[in-house]
C-alpha positions in Angstrom: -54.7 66.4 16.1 -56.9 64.3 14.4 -57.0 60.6 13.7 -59.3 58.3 12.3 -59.8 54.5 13.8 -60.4 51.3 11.1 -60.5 47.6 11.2 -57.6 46.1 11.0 -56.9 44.3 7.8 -55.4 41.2 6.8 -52.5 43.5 5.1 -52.2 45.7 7.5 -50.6 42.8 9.4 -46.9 42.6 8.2 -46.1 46.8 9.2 -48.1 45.5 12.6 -45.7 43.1 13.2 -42.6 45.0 12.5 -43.7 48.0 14.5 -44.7 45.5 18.1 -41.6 43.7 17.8 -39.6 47.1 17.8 -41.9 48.4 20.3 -41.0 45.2 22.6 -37.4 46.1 22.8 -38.5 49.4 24.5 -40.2 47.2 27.1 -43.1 48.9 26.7 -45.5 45.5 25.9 -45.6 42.3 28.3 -45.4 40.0 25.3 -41.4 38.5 25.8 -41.0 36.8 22.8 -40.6 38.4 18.4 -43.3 38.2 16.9 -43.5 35.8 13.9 -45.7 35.3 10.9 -47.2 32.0 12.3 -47.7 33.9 15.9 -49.4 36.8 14.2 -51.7 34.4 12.1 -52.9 32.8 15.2 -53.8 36.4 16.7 -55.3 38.2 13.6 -57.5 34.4 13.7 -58.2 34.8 17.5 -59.5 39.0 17.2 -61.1 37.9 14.1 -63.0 34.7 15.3 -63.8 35.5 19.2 -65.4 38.8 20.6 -62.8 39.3 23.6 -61.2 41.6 21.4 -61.5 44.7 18.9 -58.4 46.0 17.2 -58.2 49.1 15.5 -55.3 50.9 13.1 -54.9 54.5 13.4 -54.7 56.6 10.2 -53.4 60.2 10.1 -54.6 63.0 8.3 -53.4 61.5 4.9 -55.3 58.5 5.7 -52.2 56.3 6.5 -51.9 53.9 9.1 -49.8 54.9 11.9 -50.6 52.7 15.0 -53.0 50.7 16.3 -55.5 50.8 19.3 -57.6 48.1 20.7 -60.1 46.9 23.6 -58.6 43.8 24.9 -60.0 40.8 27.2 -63.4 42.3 26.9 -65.4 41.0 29.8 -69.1 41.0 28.1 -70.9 40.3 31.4 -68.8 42.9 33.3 -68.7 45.5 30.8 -64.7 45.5 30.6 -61.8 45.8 28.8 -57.9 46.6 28.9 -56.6 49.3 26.2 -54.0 48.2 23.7 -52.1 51.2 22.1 -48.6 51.8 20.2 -47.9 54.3 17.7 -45.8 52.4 15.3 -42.6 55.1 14.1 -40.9 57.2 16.8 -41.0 60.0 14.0 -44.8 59.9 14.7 -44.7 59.7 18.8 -44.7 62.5 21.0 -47.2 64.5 18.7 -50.6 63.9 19.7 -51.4 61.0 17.9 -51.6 58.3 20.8 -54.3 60.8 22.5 -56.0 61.7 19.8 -56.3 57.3 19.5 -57.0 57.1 22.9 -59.3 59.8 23.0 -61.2 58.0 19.9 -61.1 54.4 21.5 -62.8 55.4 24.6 -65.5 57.1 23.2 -66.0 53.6 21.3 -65.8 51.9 23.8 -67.7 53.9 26.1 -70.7 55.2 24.1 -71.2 52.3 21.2 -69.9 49.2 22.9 -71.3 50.2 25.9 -68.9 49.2 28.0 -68.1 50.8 31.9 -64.8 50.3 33.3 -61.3 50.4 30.9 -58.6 49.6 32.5 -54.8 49.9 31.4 -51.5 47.9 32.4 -48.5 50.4 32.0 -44.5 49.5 33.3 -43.7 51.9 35.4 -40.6 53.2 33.3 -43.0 54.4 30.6 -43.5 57.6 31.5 -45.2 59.3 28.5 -48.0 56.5 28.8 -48.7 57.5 32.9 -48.8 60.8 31.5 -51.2 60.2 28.4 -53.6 58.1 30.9 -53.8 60.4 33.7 -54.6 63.2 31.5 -57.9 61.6 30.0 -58.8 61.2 34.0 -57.6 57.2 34.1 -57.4 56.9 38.0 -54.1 55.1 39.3 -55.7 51.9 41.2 -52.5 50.3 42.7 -48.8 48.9 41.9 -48.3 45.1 40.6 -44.7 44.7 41.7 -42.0 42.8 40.0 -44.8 42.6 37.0 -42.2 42.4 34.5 -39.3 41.2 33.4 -37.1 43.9 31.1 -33.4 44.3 30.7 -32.3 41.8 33.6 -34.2 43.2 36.3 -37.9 42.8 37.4 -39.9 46.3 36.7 -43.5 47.2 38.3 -46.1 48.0 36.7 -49.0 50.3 37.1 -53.1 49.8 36.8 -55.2 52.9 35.8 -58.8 51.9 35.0 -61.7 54.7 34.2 -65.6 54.5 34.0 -68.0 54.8 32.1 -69.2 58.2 33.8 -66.0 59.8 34.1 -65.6 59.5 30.6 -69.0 60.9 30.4 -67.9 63.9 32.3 -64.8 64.5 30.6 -66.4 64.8 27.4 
């Protein structure tokens, strides 16, 4: 599978915001609230204005855009940052595309941001993503329980981090 990352773009925002507000119902992201066009402005001004963050879309083969990938909370003196991933259509989950992404965004953020830990937040009823993070050697660091709130009952979540030389390695 092969993807290809890009800057976000000012009208790539309206398909962004349908695809994280479906994604919240799966309580998949710890954002609680819909996202709306005024909330989405003050983001897209936020990644574009400050360097804590660098959002990317993913495009397919046929160079459309089919999720998005970032490196959040970038710690500059630390050298760290949390993943952000969603593939937006369920038609396009489950094929590759979020490790193909993943695969991409760590070797960005490894080998030309330079940075040397990336860490990742994932509820612990979202299987697929334990599964995707484990298999590009993210180690399992520890439970955060009652992390979230999803469906009327508090859910745990799990922290996975890797380095800069296990990616190295894996490579």
């Amino acid at each position: 599978m092969i993807v290809r990352l890009d800057a976000v773009g000012y009208n790539d925002l309206p398909q962004l915001r349908v695809w994280r507000n479906t994604i919240m119902e799966d309580g998949n992201v710890r954002q609680w609230n819909y996202l709306n066009e005024l909330d989405q402005e003050d983001w897209w001004s936020e990644i574009t204005r400050q360097k804590k963050h660098i959002m990317m879309k993913v495009l397919d083969e046929d160079e459309l855009i089919i999720g998005v990938v970032g490196l959040c909370y970038i710690d500059w003196v630390r050298r760290s940052g949390e993943v952000s991933i969603y593939i937006g259509e369920l038609s396009n989950r489950g094929k590759g595309y979020g490790k193909a992404a993943l695969t991409a965004l760590l070797d960005y953020g490894f080998k030309t941001v330079n940075l040397y830990r990336i860490w990742g937040e994932i509820f612990v009823h979202n299987a697929a993503n334990i599964k995707l993070f484990e298999s590009l050697g993210f180690q399992y660091e520890g439970t955060k329980r009652a992390a979230h709130f999803f469906n009327g009952q508090y859910v745990d979540s799990r922290m996975y981090s890797l380095l800069q030389h296990e990616w190295v390695k894996n490579v």
